[in-house]
C-alpha positions in Angstrom: 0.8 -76.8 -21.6 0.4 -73.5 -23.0 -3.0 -72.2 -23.8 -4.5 -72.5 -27.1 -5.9 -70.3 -29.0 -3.3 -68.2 -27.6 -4.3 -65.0 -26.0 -5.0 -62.3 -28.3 -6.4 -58.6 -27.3 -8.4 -57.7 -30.6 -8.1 -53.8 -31.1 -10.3 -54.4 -34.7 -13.7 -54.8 -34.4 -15.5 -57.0 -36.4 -13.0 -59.9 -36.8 -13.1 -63.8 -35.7 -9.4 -65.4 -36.2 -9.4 -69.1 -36.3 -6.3 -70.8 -35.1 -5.4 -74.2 -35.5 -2.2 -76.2 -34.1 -0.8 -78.2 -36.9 1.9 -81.0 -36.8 3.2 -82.0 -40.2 3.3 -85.4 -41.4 5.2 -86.8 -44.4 3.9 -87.7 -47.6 0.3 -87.5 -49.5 2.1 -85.0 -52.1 -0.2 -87.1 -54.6 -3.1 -86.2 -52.3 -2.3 -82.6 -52.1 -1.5 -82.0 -55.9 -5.4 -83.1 -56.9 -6.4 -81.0 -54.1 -5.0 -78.2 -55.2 -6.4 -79.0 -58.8 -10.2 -79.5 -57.2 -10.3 -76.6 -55.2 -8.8 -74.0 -58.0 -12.2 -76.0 -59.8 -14.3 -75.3 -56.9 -13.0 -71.8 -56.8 -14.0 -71.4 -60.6 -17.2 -73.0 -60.2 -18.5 -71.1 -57.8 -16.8 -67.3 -58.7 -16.2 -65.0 -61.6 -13.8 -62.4 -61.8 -16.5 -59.4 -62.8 -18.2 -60.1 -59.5 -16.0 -61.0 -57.3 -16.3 -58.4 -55.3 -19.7 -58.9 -54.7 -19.1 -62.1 -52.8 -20.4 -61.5 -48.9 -16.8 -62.7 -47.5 -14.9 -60.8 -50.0 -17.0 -57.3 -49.4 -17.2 -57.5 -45.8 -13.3 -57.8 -45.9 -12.9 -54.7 -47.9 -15.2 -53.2 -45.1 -12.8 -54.1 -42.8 -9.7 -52.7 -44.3 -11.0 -49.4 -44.9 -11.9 -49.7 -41.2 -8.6 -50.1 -40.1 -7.0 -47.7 -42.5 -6.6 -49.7 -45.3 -7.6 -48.7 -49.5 -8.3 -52.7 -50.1 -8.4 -51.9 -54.0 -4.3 -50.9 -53.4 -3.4 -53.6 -50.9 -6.0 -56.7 -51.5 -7.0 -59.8 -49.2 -4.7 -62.0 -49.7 -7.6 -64.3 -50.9 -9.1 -62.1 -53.1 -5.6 -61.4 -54.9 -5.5 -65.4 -54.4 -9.2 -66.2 -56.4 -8.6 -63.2 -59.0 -5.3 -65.2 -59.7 -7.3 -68.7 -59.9 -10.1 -67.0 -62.0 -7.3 -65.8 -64.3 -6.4 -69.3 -65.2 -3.5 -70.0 -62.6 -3.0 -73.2 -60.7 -2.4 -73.3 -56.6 1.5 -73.7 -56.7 3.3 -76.3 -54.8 5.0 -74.5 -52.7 5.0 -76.8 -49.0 2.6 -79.1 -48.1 1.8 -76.6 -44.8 1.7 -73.6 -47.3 -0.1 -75.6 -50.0 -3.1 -76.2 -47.5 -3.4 -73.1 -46.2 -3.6 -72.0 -49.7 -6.7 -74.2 -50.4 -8.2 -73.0 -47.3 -7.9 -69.7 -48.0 -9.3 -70.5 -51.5 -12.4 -72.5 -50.0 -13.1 -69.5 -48.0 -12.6 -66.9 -49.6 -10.8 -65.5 -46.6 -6.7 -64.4 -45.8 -5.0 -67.5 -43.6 -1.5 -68.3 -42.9 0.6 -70.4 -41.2 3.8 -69.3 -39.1 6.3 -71.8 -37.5 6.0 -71.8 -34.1 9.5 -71.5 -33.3 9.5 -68.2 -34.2 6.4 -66.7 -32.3 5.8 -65.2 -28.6 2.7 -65.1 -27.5 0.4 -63.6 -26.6 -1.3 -61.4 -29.5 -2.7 -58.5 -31.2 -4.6 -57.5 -33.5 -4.4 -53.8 -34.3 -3.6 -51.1 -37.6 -0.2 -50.7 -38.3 1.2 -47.3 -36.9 3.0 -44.6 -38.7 6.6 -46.3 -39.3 6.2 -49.3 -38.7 7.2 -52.1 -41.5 8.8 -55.2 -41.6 10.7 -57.8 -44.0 7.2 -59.4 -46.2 7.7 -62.3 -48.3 7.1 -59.8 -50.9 9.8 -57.5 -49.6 10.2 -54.3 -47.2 6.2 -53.6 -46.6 4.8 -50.4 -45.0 2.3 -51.2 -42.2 0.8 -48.4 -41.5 -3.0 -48.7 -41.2 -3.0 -52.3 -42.3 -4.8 -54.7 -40.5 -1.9 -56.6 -38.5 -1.1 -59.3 -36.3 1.6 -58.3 -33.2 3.3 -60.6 -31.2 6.1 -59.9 -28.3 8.7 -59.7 -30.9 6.5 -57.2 -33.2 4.3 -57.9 -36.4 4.3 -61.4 -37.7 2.1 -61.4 -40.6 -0.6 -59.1 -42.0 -3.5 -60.8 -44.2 -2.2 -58.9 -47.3 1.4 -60.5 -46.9 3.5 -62.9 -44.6 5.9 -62.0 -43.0 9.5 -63.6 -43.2 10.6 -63.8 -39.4 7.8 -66.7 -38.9 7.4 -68.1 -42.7 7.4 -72.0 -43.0 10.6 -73.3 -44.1 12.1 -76.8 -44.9 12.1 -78.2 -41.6 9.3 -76.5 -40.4 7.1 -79.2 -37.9 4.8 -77.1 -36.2 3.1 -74.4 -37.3 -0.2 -72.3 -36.2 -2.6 -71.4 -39.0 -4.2 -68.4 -38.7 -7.6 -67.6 -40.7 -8.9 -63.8 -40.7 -12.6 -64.2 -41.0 -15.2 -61.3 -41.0 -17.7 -61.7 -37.8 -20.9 -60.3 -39.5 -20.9 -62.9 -42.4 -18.9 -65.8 -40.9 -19.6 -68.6 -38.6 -17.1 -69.6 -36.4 -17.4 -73.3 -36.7 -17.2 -72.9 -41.0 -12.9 -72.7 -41.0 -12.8 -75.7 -38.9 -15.0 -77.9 -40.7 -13.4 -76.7 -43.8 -9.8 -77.2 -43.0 -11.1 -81.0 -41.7 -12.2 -81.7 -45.0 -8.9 -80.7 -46.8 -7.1 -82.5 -44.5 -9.4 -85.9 -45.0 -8.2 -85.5 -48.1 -4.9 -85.1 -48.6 -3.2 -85.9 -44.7 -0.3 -83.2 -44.7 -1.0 -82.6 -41.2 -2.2 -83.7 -37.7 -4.5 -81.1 -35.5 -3.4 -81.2 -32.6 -6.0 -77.8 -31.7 -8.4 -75.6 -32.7 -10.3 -72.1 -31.3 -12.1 -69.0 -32.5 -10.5 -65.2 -30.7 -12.7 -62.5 -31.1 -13.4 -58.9 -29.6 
């Protein structure tokens, strides 16, 4: 059996990724929808959009980009752009149950995550800036890396925690995937993404966790 968390040489300091082995299951989409709807509620409850950045999660992760290279005002968290669009008035999309609840984790957390299908991923990894020249194909389109905070695997970047990318993105038949939360060490436990993404899961069952683990510097 492989080892899990998978190795992962951390060239950033300051960050914690939490990494959980999923394995879908079929159905709760009744479930999930009120789960998205309570924790867009939670996420209103408990933010506003003036102070946003203000929050401990959200400023240390601005710290963190501007660390690695990053202006985080130009290319945002994907969580912060994710609770500025909730705060706004927009709903969590349906968009796959995998997606969907790695949306409301993110949300709950007020950190980046993602899940990649692990068909498409070779160990081990790293953590590092982008270099000069390097891109790849986001969800959002071509993306310029350079001096983003970026996740390598043997094949090259996978994902960055502004935007995924489409080599590993979850797709139709898409059964096991690895979630990835990017959590800032100075204002994070490491035990907080794991009780978290228990809780959604208690809730709406989209997936089995079949492992769990913290890499860090």
């Amino acid at each position: 059996m492989n080892p899990f968390p998978p190795p992962t040489r951390h060239e950033l300091p300051g960050w914690l990724l939490f990494w959980a082995a999923l394995q879908a299951r079929a159905g709760a989409h009744t479930q999930l929808a009120e789960l998205r709807r309570e924790v867009a509620a939670r996420a209103r409850a408990s933010h506003t959009l003036d102070h946003l950045s203000e929050h401990p999660r959200v400023a240390a992760l601005r710290r963190l980009y501007r660390q690695a290279g990053c202006d985080p005002t130009r290319y945002r968290p994907s969580s912060e752009a994710l609770l500025r669009r909730l705060l706004k008035g927009e709903e969590l999309p349906s968009i796959h149950p995998l997606v969907d609840l790695n949306n409301c984790l993110s949300a709950e957390l007020a950190v980046p995550a993602c899940v990649m299908d692990v068909r498409f991923l070779r160990p081990p990894f790293v953590l590092r800036a982008g270099r000069p020249g390097e891109a790849y194909e986001s969800l959002r389109g071509p993306f310029n890396l350079e001096g983003k905070p970026l996740l390598v695997d043997e094949l090259g970047p996978c994902d960055t925690p502004i935007t995924g990318g489409v080599r590993v993105k979850v797709r139709e038949d898409s059964r096991q995937v690895w979630l990835v939360a990017y959590m800032p060490a100075e204002v994070m436990a490491e035990e907080r993404a794991g009780s978290a993404l228990a809780a959604l899961l208690a809730q709406a069952p989209v997936a089995e966790v079949e492992a769990t683990g913290v890499t860090g510097p």
